[in-house]
Backbone as CSV, one residue per row, in Angstrom:
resi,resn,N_x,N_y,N_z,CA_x,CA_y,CA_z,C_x,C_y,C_z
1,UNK,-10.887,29.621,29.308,-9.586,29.119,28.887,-9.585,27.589,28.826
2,UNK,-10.431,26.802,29.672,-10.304,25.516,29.746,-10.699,25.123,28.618
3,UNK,-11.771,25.484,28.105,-12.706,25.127,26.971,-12.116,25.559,25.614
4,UNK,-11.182,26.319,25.546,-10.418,26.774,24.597,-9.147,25.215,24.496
5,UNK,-8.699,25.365,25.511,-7.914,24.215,25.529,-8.466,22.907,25.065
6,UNK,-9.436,22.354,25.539,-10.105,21.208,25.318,-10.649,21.148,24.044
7,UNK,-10.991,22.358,23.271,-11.124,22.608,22.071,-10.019,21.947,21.238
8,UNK,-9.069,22.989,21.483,-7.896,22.846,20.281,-7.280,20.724,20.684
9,UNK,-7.648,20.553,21.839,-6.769,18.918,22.461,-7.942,17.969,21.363
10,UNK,-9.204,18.343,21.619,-10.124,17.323,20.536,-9.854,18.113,19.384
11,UNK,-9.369,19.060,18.529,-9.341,19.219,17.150,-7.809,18.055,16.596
12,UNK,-6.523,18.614,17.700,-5.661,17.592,17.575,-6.290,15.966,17.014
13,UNK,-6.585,15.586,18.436,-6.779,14.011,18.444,-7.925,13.924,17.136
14,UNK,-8.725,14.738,16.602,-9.608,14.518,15.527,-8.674,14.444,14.642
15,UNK,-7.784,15.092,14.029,-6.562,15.791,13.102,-5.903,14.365,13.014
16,UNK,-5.383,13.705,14.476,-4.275,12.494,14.041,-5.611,11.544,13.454
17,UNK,-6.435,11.363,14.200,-7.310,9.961,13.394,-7.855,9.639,12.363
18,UNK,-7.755,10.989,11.714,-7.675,11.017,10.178,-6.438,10.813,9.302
19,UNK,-5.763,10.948,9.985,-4.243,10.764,9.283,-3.895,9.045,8.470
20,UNK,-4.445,8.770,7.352,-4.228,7.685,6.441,-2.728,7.180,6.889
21,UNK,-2.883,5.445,7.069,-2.220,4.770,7.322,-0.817,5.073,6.069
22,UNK,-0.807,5.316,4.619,-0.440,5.250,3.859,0.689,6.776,4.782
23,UNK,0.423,7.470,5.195,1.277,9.048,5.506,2.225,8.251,6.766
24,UNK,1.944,7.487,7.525,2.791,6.751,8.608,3.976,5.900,7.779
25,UNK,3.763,5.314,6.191,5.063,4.534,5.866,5.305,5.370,4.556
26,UNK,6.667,4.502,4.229,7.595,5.711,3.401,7.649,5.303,2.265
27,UNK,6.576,6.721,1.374,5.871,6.179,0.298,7.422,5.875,-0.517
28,UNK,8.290,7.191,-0.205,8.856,7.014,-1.439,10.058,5.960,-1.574
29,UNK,10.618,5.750,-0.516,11.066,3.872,-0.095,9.659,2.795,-0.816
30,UNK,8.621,3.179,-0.923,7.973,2.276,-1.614,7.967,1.863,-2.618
31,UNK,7.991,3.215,-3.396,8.237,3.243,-4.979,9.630,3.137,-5.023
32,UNK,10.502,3.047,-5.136,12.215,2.478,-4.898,11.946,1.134,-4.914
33,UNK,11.512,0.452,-3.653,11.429,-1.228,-3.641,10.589,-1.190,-4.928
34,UNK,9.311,-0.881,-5.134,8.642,-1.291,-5.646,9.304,-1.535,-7.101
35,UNK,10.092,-0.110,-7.758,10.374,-0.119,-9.134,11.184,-1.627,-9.269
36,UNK,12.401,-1.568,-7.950,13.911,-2.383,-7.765,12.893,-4.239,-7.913
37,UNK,11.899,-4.526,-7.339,11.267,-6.003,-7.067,9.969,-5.886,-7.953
38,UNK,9.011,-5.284,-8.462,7.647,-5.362,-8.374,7.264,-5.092,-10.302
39,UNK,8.298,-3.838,-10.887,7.796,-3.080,-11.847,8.329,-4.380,-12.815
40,UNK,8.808,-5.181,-12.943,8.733,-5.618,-13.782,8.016,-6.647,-14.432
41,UNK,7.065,-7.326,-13.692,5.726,-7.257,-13.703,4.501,-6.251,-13.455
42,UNK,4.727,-5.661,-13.118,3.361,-5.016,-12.658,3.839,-3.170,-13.048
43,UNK,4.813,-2.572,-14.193,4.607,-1.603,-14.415,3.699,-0.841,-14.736
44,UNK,3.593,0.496,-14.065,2.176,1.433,-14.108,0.773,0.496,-13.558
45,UNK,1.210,-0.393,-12.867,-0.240,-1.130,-12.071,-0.902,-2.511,-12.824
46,UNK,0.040,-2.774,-14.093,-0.437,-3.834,-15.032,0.271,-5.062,-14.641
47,UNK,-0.550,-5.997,-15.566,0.327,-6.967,-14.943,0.718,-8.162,-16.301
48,UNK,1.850,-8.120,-16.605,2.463,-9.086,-17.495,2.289,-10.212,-17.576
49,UNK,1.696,-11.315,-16.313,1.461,-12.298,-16.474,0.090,-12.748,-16.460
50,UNK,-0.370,-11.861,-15.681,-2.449,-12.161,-16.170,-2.872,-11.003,-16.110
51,UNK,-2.998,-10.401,-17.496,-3.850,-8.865,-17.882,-4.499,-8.304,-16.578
52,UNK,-5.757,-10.041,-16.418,-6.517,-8.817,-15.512,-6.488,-8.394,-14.340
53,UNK,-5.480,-9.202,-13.436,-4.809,-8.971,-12.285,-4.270,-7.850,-12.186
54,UNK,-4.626,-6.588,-12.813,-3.844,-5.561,-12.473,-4.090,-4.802,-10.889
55,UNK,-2.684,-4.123,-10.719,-2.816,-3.359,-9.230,-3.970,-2.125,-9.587
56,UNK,-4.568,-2.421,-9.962,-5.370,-1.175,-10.229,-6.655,-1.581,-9.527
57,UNK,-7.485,-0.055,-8.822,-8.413,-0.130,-8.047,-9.471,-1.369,-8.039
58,UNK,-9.656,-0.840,-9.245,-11.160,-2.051,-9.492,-10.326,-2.731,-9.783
59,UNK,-9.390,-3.690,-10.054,-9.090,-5.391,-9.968,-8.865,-5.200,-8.622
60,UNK,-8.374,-4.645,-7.794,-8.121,-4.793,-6.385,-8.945,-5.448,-5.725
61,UNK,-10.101,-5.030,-6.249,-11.576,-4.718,-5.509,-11.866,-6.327,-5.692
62,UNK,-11.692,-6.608,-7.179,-12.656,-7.452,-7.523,-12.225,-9.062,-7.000
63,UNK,-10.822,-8.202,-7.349,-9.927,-10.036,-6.912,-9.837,-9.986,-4.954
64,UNK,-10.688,-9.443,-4.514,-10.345,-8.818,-2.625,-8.678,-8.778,-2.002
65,UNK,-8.424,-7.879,-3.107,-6.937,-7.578,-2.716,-7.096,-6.242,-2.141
66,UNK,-8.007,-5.160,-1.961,-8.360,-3.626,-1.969,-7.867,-3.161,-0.569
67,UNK,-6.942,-3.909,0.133,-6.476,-3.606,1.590,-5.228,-4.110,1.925
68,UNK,-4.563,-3.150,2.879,-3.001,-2.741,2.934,-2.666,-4.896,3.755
69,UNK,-3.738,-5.337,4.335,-3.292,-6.623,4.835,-3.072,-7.515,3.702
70,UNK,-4.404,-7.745,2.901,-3.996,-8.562,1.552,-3.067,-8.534,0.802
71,UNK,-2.607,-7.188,0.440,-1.515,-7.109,-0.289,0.003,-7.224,0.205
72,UNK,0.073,-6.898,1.733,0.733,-7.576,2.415,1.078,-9.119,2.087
73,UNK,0.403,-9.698,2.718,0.032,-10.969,3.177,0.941,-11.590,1.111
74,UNK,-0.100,-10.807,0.220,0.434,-11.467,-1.225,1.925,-11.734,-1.407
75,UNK,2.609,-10.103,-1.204,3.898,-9.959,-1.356,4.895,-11.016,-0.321
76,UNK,4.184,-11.217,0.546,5.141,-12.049,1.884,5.304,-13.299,1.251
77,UNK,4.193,-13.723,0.872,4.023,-15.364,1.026,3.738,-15.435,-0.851
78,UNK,3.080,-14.854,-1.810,3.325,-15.020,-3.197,2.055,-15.795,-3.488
79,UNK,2.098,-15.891,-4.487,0.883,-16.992,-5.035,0.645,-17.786,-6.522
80,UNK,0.829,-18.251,-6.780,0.479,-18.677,-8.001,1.583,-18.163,-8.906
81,UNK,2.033,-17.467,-9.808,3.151,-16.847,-10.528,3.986,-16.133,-9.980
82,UNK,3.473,-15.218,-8.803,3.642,-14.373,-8.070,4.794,-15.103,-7.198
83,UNK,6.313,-15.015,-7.147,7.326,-15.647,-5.989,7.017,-14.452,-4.384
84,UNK,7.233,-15.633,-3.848,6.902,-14.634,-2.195,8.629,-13.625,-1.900
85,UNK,8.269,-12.883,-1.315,9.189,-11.489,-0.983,9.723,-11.844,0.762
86,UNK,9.209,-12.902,1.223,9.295,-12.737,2.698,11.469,-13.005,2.959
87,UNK,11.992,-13.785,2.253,13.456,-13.421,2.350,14.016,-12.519,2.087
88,UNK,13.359,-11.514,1.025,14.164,-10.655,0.209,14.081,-9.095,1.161
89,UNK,13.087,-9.447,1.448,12.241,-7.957,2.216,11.930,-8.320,3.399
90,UNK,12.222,-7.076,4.409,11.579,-6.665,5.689,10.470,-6.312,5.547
91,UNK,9.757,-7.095,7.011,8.562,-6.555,7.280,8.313,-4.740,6.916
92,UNK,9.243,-4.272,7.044,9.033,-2.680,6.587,9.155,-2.720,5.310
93,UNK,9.775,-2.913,4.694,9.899,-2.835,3.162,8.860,-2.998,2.202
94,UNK,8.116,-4.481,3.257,6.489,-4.943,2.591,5.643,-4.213,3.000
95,UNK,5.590,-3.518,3.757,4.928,-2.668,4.103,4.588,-1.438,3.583
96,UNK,6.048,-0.713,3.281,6.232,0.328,2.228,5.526,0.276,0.852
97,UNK,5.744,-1.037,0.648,5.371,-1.404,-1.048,3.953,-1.584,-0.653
98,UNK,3.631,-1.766,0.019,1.712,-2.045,0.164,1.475,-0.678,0.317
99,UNK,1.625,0.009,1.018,1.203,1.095,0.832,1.522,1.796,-0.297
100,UNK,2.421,1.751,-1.099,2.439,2.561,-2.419,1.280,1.806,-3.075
101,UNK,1.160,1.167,-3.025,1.066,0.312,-4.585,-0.942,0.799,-3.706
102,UNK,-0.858,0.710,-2.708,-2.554,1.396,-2.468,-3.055,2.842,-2.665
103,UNK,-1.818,3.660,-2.532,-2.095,5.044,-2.808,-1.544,4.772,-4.383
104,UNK,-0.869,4.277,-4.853,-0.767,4.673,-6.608,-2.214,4.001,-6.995
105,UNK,-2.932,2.908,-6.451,-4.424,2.256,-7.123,-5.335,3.398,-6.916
106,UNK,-5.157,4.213,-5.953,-6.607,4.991,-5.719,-6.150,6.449,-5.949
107,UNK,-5.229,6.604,-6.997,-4.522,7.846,-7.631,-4.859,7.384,-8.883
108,UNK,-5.325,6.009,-9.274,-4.864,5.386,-11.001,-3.808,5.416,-11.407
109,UNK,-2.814,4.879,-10.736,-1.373,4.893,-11.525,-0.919,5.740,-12.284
């Protein structure tokens, strides 16, 4: 019985540590902010003001945006064309939108 137990306690704890950061925030609060602040530059993952900057996987990759901190970090503080989000949005909100916008890149928009 012990070993049965200790079984199913490490299948658990295996089960949560697989669980993608993206399933902990709220995709679909993401896509909401995202459409309401983001889509009008960057509809379906493109981007209106420099082609190749798109949210899409491989520009992610290429420009080292391919992680939920960078894209963070972009939306907070902005860059170059890009106005920063850090008044408009909560730390959750940016958060939300990073994670969509990482599960819509590695879905292909």
């Amino acid at each position: 019985m012990k070993r049965f137990l200790l079984s199913v306690c490490l299948a658990i704890c295996f089960l949560i540590s697989m669980v993608s950061p993206a399933a902990s925030a709220n995709l679909a609060d993401g896509a909401k902010l995202f459409k309401a602040n983001c889509s009008a530059c960057h509809m379906g993952g493109n981007n209106v003001i420099i082609s190749s900057k798109t949210l899409k996987a491989e520009a992610l990759e290429k420009y080292g945006m391919a992680s939920l901190d960078a894209i963070k970090t972009q939306v907070t503080n902005g860059k170059n064309a890009m106005p920063s989000f850090r008044s408009r949005l909560s730390d959750e909100q940016i958060e939300n939108i990073a994670n969509y916008v990482m599960t819509q890149s590695q879905q292909g928009w």
